[in-house]
C-alpha positions as CSV (number, residue, x, y, z in Angstrom):
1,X,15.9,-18.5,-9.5
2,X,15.8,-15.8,-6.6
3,X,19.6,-15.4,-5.2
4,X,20.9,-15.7,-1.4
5,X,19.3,-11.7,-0.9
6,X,15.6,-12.8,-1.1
7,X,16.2,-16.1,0.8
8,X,17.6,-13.4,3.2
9,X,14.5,-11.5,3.4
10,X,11.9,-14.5,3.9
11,X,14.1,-14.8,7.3
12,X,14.1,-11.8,9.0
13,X,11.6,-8.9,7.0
14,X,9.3,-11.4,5.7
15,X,8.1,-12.4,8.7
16,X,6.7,-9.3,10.1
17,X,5.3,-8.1,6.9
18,X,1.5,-10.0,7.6
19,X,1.1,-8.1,10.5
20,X,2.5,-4.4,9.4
21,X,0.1,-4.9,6.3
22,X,-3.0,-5.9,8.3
23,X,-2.2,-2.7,10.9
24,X,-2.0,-0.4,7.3
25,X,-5.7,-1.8,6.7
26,X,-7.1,-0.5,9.5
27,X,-5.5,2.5,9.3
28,X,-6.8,3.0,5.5
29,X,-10.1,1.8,6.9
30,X,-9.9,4.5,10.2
31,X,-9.5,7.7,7.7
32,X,-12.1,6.2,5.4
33,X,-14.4,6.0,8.5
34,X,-15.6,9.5,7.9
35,X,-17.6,10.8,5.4
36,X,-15.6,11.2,2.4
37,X,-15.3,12.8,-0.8
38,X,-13.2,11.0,-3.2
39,X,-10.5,13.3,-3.0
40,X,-10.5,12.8,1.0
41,X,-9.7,8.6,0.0
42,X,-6.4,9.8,-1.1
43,X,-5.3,10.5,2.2
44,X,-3.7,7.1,3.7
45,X,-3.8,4.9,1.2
46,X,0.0,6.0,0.1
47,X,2.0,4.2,3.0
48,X,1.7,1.1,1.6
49,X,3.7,1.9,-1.2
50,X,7.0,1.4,0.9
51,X,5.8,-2.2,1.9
52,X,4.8,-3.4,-1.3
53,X,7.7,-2.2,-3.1
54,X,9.9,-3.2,-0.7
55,X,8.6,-6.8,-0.4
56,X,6.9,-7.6,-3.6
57,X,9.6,-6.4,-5.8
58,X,13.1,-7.4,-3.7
59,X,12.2,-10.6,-5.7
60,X,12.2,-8.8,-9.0
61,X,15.1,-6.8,-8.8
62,X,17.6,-9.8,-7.7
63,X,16.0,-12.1,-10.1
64,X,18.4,-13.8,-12.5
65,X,15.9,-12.7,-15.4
66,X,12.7,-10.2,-15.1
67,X,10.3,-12.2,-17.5
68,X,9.5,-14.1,-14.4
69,X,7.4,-11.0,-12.1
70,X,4.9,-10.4,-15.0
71,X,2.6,-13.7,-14.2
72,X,2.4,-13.0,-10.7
73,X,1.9,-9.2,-11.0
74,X,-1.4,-10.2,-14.0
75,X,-2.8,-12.5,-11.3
76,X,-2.3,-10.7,-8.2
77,X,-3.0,-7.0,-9.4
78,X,-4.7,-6.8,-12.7
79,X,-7.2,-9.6,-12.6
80,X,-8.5,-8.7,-9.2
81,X,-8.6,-5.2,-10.1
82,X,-10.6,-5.6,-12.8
83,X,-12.9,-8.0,-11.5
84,X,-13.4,-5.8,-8.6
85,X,-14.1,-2.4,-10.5
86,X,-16.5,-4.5,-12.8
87,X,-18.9,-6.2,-9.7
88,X,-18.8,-2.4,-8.2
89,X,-19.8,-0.7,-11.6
90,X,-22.8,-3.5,-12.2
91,X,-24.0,-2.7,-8.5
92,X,-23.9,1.1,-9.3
93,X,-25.7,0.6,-12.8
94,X,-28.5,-1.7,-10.8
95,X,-29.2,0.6,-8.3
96,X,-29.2,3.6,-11.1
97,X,-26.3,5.2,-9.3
98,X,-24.2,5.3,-12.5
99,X,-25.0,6.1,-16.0
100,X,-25.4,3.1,-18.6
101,X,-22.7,4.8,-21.4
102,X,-19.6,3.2,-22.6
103,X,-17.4,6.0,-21.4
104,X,-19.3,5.4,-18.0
105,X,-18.7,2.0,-17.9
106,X,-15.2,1.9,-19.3
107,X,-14.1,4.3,-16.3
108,X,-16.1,2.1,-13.9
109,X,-14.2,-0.9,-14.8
110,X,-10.2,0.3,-16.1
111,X,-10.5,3.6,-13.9
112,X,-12.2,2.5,-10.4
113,X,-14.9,5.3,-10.6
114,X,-17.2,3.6,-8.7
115,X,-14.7,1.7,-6.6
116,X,-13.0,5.3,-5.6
117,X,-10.5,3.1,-3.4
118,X,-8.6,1.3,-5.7
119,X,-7.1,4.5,-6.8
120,X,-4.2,3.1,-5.0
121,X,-4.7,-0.2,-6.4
122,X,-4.6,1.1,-10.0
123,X,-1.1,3.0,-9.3
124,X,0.2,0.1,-7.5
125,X,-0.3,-1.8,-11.2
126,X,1.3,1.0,-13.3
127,X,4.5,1.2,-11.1
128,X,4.6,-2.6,-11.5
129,X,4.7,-3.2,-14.9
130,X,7.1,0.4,-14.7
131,X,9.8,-2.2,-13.2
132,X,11.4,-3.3,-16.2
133,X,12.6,0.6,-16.9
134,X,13.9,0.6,-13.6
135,X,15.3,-2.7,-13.8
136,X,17.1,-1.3,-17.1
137,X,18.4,1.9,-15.5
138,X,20.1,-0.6,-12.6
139,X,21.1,-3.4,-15.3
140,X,23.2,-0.2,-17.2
141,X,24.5,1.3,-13.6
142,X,25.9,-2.0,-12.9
143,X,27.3,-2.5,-16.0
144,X,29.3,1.0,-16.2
145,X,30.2,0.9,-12.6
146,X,30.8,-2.3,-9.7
147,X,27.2,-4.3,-8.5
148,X,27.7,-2.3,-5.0
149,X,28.2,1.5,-6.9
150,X,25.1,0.4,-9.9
151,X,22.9,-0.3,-6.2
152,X,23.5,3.1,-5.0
153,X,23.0,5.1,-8.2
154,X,19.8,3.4,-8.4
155,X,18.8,6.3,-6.1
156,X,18.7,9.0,-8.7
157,X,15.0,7.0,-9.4
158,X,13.3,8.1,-6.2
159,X,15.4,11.5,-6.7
160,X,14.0,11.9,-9.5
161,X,10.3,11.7,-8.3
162,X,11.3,13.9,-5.6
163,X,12.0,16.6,-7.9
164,X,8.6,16.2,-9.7
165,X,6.8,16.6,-6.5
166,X,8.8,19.5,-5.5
167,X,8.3,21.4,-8.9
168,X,5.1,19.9,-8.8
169,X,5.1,18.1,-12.8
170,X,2.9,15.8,-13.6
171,X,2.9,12.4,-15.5
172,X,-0.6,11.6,-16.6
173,X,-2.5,8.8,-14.6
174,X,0.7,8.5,-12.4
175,X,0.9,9.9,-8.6
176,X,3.9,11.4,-8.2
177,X,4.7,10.9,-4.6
178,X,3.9,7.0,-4.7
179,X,6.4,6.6,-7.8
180,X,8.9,8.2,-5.2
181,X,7.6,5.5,-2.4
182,X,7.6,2.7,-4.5
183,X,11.4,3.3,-6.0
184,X,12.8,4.8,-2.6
185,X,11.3,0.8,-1.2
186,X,13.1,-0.8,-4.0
187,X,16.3,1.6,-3.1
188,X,16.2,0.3,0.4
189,X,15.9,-3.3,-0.9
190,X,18.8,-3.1,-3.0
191,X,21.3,-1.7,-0.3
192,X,20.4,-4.7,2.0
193,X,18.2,-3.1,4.2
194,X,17.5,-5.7,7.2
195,X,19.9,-8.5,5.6
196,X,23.8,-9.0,6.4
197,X,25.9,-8.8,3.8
198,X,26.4,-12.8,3.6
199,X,22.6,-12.6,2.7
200,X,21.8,-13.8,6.1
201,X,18.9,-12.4,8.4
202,X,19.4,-9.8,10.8
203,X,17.8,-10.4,14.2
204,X,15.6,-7.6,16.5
205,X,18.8,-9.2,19.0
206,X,21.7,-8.1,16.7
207,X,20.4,-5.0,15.8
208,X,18.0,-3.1,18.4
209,X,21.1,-1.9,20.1
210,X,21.7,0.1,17.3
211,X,18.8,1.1,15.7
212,X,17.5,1.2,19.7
213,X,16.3,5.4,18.6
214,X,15.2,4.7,15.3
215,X,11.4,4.8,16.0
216,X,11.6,7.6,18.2
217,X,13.9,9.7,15.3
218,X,11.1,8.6,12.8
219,X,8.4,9.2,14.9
220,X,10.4,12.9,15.4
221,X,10.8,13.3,11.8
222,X,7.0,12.7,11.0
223,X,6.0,15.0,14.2
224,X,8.2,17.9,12.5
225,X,7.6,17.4,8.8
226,X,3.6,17.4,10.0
227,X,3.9,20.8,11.9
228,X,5.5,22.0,8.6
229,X,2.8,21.3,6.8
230,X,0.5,23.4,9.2
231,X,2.9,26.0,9.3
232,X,4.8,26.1,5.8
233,X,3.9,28.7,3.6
234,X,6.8,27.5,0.1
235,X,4.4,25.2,-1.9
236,X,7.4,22.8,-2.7
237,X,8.6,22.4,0.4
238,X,5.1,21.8,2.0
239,X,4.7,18.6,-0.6
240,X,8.3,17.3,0.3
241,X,7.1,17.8,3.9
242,X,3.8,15.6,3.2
243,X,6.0,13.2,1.5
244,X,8.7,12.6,4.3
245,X,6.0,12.5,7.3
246,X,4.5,9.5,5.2
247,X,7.6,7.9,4.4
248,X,8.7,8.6,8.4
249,X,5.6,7.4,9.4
250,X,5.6,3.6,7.4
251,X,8.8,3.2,8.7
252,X,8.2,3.7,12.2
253,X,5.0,1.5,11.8
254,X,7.3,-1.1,10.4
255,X,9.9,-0.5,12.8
256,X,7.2,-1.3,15.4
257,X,6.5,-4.1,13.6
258,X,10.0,-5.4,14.0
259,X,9.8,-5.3,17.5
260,X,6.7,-7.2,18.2
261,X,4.1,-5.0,18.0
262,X,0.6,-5.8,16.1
263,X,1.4,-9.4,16.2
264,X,-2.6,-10.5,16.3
265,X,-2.2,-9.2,13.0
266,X,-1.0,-12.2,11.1
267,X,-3.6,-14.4,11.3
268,X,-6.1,-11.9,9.4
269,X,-2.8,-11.7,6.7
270,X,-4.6,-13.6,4.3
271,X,-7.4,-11.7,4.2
272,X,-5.8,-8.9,4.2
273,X,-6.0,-7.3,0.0
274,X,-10.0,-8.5,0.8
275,X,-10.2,-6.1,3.8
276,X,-9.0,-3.6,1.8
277,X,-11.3,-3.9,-1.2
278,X,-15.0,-4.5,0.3
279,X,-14.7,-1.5,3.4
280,X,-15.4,0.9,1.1
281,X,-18.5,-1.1,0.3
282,X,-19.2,-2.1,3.7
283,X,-18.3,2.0,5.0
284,X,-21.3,2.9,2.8
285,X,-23.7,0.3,4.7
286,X,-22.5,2.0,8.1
287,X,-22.8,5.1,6.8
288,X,-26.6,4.0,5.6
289,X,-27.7,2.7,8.8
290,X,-25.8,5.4,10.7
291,X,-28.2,7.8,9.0
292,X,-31.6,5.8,9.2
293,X,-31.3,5.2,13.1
294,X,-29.5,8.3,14.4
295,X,-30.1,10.9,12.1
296,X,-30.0,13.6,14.7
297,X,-26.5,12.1,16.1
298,X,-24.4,14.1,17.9
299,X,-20.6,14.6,17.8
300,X,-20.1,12.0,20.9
301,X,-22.1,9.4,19.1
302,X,-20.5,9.8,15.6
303,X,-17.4,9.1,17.3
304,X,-18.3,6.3,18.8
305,X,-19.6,5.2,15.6
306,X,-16.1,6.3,14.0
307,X,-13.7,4.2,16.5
308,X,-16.1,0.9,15.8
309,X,-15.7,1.3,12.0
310,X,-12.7,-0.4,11.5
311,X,-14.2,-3.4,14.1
312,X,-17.3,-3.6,12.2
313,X,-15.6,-3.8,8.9
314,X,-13.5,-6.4,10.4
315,X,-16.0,-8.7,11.3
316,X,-18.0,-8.1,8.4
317,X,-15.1,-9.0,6.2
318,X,-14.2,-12.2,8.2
319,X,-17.6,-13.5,8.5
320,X,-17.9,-12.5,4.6
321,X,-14.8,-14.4,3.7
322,X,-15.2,-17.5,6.3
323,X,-19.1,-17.8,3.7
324,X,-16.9,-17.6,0.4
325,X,-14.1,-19.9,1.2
326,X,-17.0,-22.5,2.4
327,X,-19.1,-22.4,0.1
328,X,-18.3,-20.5,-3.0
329,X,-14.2,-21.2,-2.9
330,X,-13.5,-19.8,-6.7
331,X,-15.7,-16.6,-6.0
332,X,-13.7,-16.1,-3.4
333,X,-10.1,-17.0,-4.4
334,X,-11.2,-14.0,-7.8
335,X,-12.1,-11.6,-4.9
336,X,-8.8,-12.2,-2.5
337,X,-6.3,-12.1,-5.8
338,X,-5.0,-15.6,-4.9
339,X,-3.8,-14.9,-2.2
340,X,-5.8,-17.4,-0.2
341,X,-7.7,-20.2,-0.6
């Protein structure tokens, strides 16, 4: 049973969230555009960490029990994951791109070698099933102190992977700085953010006259915390930086959102996790014929060839997707994670 809070959100947040994921897509699919390196695919992917936190797991934390978010999170996260990594590693191991070892093909398919995207993906599934010690940590706040005071104190979580990014530790397999956006989402969610406190929606009407500067502070605060990373010379400070033009930046985007922007974007919402998870594969086809029809490019037409990327994987994904709901409807409900049939 999800309480009055969630029914809340599927009112007022919910509603934009189709369209503020589909314009983080293209986004992921703009920097990818380029010709990467697998450390340069770490470079976007991060902002989604506010939204997925701060939708996904609003139902979690004001669930009557937590047993409930495990089913979901298997079907939605790990089965597609895996199912993904293992397709990509077979297509490497055909076309001789990827040793035939069991170490090889365990990191293939439990560590996205060969699907270099998913990196986000895979920390995504570890924060998930991380939810029940955070759940704990607000179950024992409440308990000590009032519901309202145990919500608050929930924010020595992000805090907390704050620090770690500032004195730069580590936690093996676990990105420091999307820990921090995933509880610093759930922080928001638990202080009401965009619900009354009756549980009732919050329109743009009832609210744009105070949050009427928000975008433009954001937008401020991601302008300045950039410059500081060009012009910061304290290591610590330069991460915190990185960290807060992100976080300024999602929330601007979804800010945007709020107001009607990117609203084409909801009818490509349930492809959405599908766009996401064949442009790196579709990139390298671009890339491919890029290089066999305009080897001697110059800067002009690899630009051009830049800002129609995200189009072309676009189209390519629709047309893709419109072929596997038709006519091969389980393939394709295994390669969309459920989330459309």
């Amino acid at each position: 049973m999800i309480c009055k809070e969630k029914r809340g959100l599927e009112t007022s947040l919910l509603s934009i969230f189709p369209q503020y994921s589909f314009l983080l897509s293209l986004l992921v699919v703009f920097v990818h555009s380029t010709h990467f390196s697998v450390e340069e695919l770490q470079s976007v992917a991060r902002l989604p960490f506010f939204e997925s936190s701060f939708l996904e797991k609003w139902e979690f934390f004001f669930s009557e029990f937590l047993g409930q978010v495990a089913v979901p999170g298997f079907f939605f996260y790990v089965l597609p994951y895996l199912f993904w990594n293992t397709g990509m590693t077979i297509l490497y191991l055909l076309f001789q791109k990827a040793d035939f070892s069991i170490h090889g093909i365990f990191e293939g398919i439990f560590l996205y070698r060969y699907q270099p995207v998913f990196w986000y993906f895979f920390q995504l599934i570890l924060l998930t099933y991380a939810c029940p010690f955070f759940a704990l940590g607000l179950s024992l706040f409440r308990k000590c102190f009032s519901s309202k005071i145990g919500n608050l104190l929930f924010g020595v979580f992000p805090l907390f992977f704050l620090g770690l990014v500032y004195f730069r530790l580590d936690i093996p397999y676990l990105n420091e700085d999307a820990a921090f956006y995933y509880s610093f989402g759930a922080y928001l969610a638990l202080l009401g953010f965009g619900i009354s406190e009756e549980g009732k929606s919050l329109s743009y009407e009832n609210t744009k006259k105070k949050s009427a500067f928000s975008p433009f502070l954001l937008l401020l605060s991601a302008l300045l915390c950039y410059g500081y990373t060009i012009l910061g010379k304290t290591i610590g400070l330069l991460l915190l930086a990185m960290v807060f033009y992100r976080i300024s930046t999602a929330v601007f985007l979804l800010l945007l959102c709020q107001r009607g922007f990117f609203a084409f974007g909801k009818k490509y919402a349930d492809h959405n996790f599908y766009l996401y998870a064949v442009h790196y594969l579709f990139l390298r086809l671009w890339f491919m014929l890029q290089k066999h029809f305009f080897p001697e490019a110059g800067e002009a037409l690899l630009f051009c060839f830049y800002s129609l990327s995200p189009i072309y994987c676009l189209l390519f994904s629709q047309a893709t997707a419109y072929l596997l709901q038709k006519y091969a409807n389980p393939l394709w409900r295994f390669l969309n994670g459920g989330r459309a049939s």
